[in-house]
N, C-alpha and C positions, 0 to 999 in steps of 0.2 A: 153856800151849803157844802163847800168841798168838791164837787164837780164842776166841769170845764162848762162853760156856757155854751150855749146849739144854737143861740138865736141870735138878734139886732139887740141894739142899745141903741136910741135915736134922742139927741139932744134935743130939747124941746125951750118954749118958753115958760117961766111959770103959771101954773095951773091952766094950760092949757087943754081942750076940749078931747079927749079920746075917745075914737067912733069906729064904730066895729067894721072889720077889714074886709067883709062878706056875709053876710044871710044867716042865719042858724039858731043854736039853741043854745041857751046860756048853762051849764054844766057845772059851771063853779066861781063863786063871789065872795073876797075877802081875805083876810086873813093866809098867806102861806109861808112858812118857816123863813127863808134870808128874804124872801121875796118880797116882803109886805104887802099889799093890798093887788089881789090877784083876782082875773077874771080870765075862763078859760071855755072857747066856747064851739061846739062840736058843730062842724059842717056835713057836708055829703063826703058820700066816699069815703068815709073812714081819718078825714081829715079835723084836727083840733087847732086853734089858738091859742098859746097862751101868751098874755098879757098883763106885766105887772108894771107897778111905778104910779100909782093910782095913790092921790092925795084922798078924793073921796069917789066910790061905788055906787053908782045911782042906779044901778039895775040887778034883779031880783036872781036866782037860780028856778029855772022850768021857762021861761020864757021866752018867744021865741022873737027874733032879731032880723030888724033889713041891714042890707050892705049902710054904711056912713051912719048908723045911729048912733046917738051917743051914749056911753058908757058910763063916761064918769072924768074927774080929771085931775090933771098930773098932780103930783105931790110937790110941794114949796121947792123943795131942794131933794136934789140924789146926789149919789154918788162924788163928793168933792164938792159939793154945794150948788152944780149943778142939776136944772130937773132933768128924767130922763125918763125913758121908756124901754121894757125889753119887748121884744114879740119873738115868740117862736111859732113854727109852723111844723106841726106832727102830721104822720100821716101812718096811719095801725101804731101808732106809742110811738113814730121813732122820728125824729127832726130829719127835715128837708130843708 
């Protein structure tokens, strides 16, 4: 989308299982601009996730989440035909 990335990119296998990094409440499912299929999910403290690279989203927005559950999972191929993952970690809007 024109800005510098804040986060991780973690190579992955295909469609492999992605499982929420910490406890919380799901805030946002789907769909976001370069990102593709995005899940972004609000902890304590002022803290957010987000997480794209999601082939399919198996969980809903309002819902609330334990550490390791899963999500949803990876997409066939990213970036060079490799699957991948981004995760960022926000903390009041701003990556840590």
């Amino acid at each position: 989308i024109g800005a510098q990335s804040e986060g991780l990119t973690i190579r992955t296998r295909d469609s492999a299982i992605i499982s929420a990094p910490a406890a919380g409440m799901i805030r946002f499912a789907g769909p976001f601009r370069n990102y593709g299929n995005m899940v972004i999910i609000e902890h304590q403290d002022g803290l957010h996730s987000l997480i794209a690279g999601f082939g399919s989203v198996d969980i809903s927005v309002g819902r609330k989440i334990s550490a390791g559950e899963p999500l949803g999972r990876v997409s066939g191929t990213g970036t060079g035909g490799t699957p991948r993952v981004y995760y960022e970690l926000r903390l009041n809007g701003k990556a840590v």
